[in-house]
C-alpha positions as CSV (number, residue, x, y, z in Angstrom):
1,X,-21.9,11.2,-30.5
2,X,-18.9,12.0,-28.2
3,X,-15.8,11.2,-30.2
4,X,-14.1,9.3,-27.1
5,X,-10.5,9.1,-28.8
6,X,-10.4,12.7,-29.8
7,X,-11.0,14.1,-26.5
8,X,-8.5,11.9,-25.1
9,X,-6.0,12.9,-27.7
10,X,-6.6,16.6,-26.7
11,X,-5.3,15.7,-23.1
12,X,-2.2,15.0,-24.4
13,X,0.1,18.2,-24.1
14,X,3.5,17.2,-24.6
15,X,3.9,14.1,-26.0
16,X,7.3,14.0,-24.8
17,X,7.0,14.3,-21.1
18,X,6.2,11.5,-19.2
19,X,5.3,14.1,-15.9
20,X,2.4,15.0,-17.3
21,X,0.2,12.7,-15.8
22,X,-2.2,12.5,-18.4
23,X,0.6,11.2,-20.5
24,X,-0.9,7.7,-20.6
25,X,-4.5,8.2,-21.0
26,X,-3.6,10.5,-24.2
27,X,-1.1,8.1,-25.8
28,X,-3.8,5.2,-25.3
29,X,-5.8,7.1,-27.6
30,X,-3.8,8.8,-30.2
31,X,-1.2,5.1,-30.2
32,X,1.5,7.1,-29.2
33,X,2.8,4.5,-26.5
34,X,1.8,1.7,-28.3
35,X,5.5,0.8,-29.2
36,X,7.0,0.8,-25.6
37,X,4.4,2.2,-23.2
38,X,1.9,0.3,-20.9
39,X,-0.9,-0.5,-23.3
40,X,1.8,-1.3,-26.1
41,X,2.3,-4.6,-23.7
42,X,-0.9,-5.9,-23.9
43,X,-2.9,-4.4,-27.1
44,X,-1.2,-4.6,-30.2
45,X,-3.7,-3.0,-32.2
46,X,-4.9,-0.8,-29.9
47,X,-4.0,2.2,-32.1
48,X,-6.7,1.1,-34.8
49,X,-9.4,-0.2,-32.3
50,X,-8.9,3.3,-30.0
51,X,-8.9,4.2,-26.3
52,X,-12.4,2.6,-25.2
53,X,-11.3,-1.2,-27.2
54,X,-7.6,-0.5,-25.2
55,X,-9.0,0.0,-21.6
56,X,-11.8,-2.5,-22.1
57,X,-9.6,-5.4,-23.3
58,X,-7.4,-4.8,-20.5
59,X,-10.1,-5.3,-17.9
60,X,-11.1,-8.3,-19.7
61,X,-7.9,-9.9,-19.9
62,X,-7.5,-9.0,-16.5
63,X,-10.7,-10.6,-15.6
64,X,-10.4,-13.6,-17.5
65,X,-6.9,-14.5,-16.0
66,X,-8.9,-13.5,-12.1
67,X,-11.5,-15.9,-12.8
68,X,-8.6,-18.8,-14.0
69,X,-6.4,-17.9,-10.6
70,X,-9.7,-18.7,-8.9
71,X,-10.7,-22.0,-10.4
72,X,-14.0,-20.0,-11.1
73,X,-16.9,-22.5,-12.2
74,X,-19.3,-19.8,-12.9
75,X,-20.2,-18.4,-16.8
76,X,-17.0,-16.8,-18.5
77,X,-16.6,-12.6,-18.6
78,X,-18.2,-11.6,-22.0
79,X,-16.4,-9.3,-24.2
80,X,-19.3,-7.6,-25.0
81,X,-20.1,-6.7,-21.4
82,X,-16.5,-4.5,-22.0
83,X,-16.7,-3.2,-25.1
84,X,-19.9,-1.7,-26.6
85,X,-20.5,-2.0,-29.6
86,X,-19.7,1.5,-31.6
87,X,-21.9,4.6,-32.4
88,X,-24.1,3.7,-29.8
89,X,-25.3,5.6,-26.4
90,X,-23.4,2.7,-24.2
91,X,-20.5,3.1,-25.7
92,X,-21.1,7.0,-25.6
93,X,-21.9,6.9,-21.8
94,X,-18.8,4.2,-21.0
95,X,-16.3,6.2,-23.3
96,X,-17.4,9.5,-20.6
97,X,-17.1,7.5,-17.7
98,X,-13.3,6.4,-18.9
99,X,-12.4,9.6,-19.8
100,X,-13.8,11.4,-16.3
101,X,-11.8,8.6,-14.8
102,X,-8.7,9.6,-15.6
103,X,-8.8,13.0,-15.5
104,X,-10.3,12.5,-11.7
105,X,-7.4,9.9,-11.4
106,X,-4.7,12.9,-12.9
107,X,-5.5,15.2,-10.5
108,X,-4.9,12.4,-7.7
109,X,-1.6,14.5,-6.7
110,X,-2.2,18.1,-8.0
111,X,-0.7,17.6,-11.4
112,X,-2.8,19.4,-13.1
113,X,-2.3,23.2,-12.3
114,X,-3.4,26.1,-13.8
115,X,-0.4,25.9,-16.4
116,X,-1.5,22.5,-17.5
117,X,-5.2,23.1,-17.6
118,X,-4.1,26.1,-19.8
119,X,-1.8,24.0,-22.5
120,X,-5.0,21.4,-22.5
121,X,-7.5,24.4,-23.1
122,X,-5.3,25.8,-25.9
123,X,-4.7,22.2,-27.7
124,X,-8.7,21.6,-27.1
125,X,-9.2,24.5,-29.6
126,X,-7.4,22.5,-32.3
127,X,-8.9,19.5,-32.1
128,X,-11.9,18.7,-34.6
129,X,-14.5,18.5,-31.7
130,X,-17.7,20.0,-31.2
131,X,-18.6,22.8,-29.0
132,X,-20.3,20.2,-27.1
133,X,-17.2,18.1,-26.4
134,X,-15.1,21.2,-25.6
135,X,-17.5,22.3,-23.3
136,X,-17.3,19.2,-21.5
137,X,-13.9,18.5,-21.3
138,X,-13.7,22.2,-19.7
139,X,-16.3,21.2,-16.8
140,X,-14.9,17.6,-16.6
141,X,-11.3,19.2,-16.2
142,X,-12.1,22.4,-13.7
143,X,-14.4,20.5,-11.5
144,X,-12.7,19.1,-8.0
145,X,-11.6,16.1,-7.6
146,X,-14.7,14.1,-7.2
147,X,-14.3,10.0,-6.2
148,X,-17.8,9.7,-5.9
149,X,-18.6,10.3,-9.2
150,X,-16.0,8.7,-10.4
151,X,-18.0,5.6,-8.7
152,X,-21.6,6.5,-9.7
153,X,-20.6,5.8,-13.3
154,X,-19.9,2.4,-12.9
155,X,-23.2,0.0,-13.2
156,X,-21.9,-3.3,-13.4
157,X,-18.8,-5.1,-11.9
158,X,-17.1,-5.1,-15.8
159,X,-17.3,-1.1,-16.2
160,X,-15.7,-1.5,-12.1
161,X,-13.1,-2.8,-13.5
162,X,-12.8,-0.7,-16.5
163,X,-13.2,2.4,-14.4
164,X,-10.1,1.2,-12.2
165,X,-7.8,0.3,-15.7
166,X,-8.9,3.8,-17.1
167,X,-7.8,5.5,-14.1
168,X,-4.3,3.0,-13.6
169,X,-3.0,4.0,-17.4
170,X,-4.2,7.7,-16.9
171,X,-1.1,7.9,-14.3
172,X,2.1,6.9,-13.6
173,X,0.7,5.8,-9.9
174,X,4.0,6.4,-8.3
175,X,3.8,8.7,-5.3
176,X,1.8,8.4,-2.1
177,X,-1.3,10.5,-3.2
178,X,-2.0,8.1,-6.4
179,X,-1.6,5.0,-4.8
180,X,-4.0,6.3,-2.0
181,X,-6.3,6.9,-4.6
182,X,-6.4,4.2,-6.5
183,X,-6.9,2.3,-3.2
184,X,-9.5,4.4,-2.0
185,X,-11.1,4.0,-6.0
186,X,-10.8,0.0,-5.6
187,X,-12.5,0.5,-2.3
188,X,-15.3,1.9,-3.8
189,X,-16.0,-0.2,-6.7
190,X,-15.8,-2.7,-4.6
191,X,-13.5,-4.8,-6.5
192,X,-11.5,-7.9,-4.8
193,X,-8.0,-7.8,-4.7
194,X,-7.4,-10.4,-6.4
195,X,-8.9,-8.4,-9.4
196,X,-7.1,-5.5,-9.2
197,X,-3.8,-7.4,-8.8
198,X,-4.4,-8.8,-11.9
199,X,-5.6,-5.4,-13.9
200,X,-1.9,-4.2,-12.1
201,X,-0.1,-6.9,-13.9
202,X,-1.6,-6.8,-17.6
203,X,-0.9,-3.2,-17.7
204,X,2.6,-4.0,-17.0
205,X,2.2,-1.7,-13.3
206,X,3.6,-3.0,-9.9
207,X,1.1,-4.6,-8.1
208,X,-0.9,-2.9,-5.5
209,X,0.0,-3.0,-1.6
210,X,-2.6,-5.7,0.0
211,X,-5.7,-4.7,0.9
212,X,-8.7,-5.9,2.6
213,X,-11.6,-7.7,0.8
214,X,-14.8,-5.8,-0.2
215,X,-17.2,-6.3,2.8
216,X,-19.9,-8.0,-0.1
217,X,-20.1,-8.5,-3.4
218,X,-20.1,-6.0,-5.9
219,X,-22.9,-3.6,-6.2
220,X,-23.5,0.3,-6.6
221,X,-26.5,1.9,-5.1
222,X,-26.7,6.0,-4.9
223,X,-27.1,5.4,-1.2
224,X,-24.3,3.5,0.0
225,X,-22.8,5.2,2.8
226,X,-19.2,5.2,0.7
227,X,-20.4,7.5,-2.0
């Protein structure tokens, strides 16, 4: 099994420096902006449930406090439908979809350059992972930026919204390329608005410019002409 908090922790190359746009996604794994940083807000112990538990409850809070804007009369979100349990192949398979998320999401504006891929290559050999996991961290990190495949991991509308909080915390969303992406990624998921304002304000992030509402509801099919 892919050790989801390990490989996130490798992403983190300075600590210290909040330009490195991976900044967020690695502290929301190793609890290293738990104290004062965007996940710290909403997750107290986010440090001893790790980086899956931290993204997944935000996109449940978020969804919970969607459904009571909108009155909703239909069945409540189920935690479960967020947070797999451990040690087994969903959680495996979300935990890659989170992590290619924001590494898609960090290279939104070119922040990672061949310095930065270097420093993350050199801190990868450290980390206690297996060849396995280095090797695809490598791939995950030299590939182009992809959307698309961003969106082909996400199978139901809870791991939309998980994919979009992953890819929110991974960056600091604050120039014109990030916020075009994370438009462009809402887009695609197909997630309402109303939704992703909410995901915006539990992870303590100014809330997105207004869009249009997805053309129908929430689905994912390999052949939809936005992927």
């Amino acid at each position: 099994m892919f050790n989801i908090d390990q490989i996130l922790k490798s992403l983190q190359t300075d600590k210290g420096t909040q330009s490195n746009a991976l900044s967020g996604a690695a502290g929301l794994a190793a609890g290293m902006l738990l104290s004062g940083g965007k996940p710290g807000k909403l997750l107290g112990n986010a440090a001893q449930l790790g980086a899956m538990a931290a993204v997944g409850g935000l996109a449940y809070k978020a969804w919970q406090s969607y459904q009571q804007n909108q009155s909703a009369t239909g069945p409540a979100p189920r935690e479960d439908a967020f947070i797999p349990q451990p040690d087994t192949p969903a959680h495996e398979e979300l935990g890659k979809s989170l992590v290619r998320a924001m590494i898609t999401a960090a290279k939104a504006d070119g922040r990672i350059d061949a310095e930065e891929k270097e420093a993350i290559f050199e801190k990868l050999k450290t980390m206690p992972l297996s060849a396995e996991e280095k090797a695809w961290v490598f791939d995950e990190l030299s590939s182009p930026l992809d959307i698309n495949a961003v969106v082909a991991r996400a199978h139901t509308p809870e791991q939309a919204a998980e994919i979009y909080a992953a890819s929110l915390v991974a960056i600091s969303a604050d120039t014109a390329a990030e916020q075009a992406y994370l438009d462009a990624l809402a887009s695609k998921l197909r997630l309402e608005p109303g939704l992703v304002a909410e995901i915006h304000r539990v992870a303590g992030e100014r809330a997105p410019q207004p869009a249009a509402a997805p053309a129908q509801p929430w689905a994912y099919t390999p052949n939809q002409s936005n992927v």
